[in-house]
N, C-alpha and C positions, 0 to 999 in steps of 0.2 A: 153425500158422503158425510159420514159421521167423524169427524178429526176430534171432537173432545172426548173420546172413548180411546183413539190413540194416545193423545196427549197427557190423559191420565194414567195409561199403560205405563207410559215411557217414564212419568211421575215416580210411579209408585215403584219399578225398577231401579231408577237411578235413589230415591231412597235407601231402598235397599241394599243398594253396592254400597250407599257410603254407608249406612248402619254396619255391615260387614266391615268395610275399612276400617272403621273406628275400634269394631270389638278386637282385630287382627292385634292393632297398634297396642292394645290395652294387653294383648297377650305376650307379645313379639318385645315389645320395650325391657318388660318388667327379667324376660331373659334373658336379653341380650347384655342387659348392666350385669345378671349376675355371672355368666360369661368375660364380661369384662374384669369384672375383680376376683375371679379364680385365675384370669391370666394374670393381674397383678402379683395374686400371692404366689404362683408360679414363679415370675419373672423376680421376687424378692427372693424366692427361696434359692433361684438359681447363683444371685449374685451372692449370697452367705455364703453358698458353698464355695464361692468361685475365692470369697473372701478368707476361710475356714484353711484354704489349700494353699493361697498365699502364704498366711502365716503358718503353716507349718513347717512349707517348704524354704522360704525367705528370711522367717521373722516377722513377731510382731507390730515392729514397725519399718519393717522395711520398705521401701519404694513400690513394690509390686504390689505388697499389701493396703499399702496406701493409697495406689490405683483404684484399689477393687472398695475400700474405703468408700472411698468416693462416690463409685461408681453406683455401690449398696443404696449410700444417701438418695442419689438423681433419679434411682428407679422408685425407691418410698414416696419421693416427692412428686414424681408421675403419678403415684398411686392416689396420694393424700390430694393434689391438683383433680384427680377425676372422680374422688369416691368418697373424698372427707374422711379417710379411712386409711391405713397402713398394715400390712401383716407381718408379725413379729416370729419367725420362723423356730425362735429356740420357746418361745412362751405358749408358741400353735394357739397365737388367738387374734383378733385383728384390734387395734390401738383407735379412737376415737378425736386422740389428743395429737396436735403434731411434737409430739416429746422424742422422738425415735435419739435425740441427740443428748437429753437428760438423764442417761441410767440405762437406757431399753437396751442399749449395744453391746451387748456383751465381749467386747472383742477379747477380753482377757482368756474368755469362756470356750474359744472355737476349741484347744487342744484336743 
């Protein structure tokens, strides 16, 4: 029986799964990040709003508003921790700088 004719079968197959594997990851990564930071800029734009509606409804510094305040920050800071990156919902562009607390916040701006 001829076993190095199998054993090169088997070789040249499992090459190939991982050659496979590897191109899969090389495709599947590069979208799943970009997936990820549209849910960021999702999840920022949600909490403007959430922030936009406080101060209309409460005041601009009300307590309610200063929940969502906050709130605003912690989700940038998820973003900027995962992405090196922030999106700035009133500017529609994403921030490279962790500034979001220098000028970016428009809160005076939600009216």
């Amino acid at each position: 029986m001829n076993t190095r004719g199998v054993f090169t079968g088997a070789g040249t197959a499992l090459a190939a799964a991982a050659t496979l594997t590897v191109l899969l990851l090389f495709v599947a990564v590069p979208r799943s990040r970009a997936e990820d930071r549209a849910q960021c800029q999702r999840n920022i734009e949600q909490a403007e709003a959430k922030l936009d509606q406080a101060i209309r409804k409460y005041g601009e510094y009300s307590k309610q508003a200063n929940n969502w305040r906050e709130n605003l920050n912690i989700v940038r800071e998820r973003c900027w921790n995962a992405h090196h990156a922030w999106w700035d919902g009133r500017e529609h562009q994403w921030h490279t700088e962790h500034d979001w607390d220098r000028g970016h916040d428009h809160d005076k701006d939600h009216h």
